[in-house]
C-alpha atoms as one frame of an Amber mdcrd trajectory, in Angstrom:
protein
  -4.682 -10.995  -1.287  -3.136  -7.173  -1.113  -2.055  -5.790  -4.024   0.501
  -2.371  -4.231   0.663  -2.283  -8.449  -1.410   0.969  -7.937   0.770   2.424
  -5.392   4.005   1.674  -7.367   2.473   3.181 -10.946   1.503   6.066  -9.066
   4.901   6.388  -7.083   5.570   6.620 -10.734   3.603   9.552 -11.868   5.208
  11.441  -8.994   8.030  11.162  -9.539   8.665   9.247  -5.923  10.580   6.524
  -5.442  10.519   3.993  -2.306  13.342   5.159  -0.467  11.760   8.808  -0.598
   8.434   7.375   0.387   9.940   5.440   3.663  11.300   9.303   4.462   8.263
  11.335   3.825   6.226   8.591   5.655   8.121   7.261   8.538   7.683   3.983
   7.732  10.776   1.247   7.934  12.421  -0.786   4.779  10.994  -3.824   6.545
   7.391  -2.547   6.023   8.509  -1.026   2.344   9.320  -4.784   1.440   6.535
  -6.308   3.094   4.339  -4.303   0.426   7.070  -5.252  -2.528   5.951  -8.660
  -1.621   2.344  -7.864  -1.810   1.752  -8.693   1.971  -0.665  -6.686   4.477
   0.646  -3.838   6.250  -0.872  -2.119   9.508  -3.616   0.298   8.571  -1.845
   3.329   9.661   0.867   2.810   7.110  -1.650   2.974   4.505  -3.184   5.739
   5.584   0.405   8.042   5.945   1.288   6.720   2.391  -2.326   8.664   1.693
  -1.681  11.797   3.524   1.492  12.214   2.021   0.061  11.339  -1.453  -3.138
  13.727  -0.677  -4.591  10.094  -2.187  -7.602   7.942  -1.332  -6.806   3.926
   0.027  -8.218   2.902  -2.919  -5.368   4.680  -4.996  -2.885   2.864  -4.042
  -4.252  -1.140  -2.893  -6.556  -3.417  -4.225  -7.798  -6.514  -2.066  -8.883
  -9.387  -3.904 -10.225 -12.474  -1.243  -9.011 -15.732  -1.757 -12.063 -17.329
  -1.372 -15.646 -15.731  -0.779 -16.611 -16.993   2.693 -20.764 -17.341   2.354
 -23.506 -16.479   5.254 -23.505 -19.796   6.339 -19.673 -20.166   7.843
């Protein structure tokens, strides 16, 4: 599972809310509230969001698997 907390806390510190953040990055609402909902995004969001932050990935997502999948499957 995706996770945005970090993104939102840091959206935070900056003094940046989502609406400015949609702006600065080009991406739409429907993608802004895909991440509210802690779903995956495209890549290339993620990575504007970073450029526009001058932030690494791991800054603003953390991935946590649902279930380790071992060698064997």
């Amino acid at each position: 599972m995706v996770y945005y907390d970090k993104l939102w806390h840091l959206l935070i510190d900056k003094n940046i809310n989502k609406t400015i953040l949609c702006e600065k990055t080009k991406i739409s609402s429907s993608t802004m509230a895909k991440m509210s909902k802690n779903e995956a995004v495209e890549l290339h969001v993620l990575y504007r969001i970073c450029e526009v932050l001058k932030c690494d990935i791991g800054d603003i997502v953390s991935f946590y698997p649902d279930r380790v999948v071992s060698d064997n499957e």
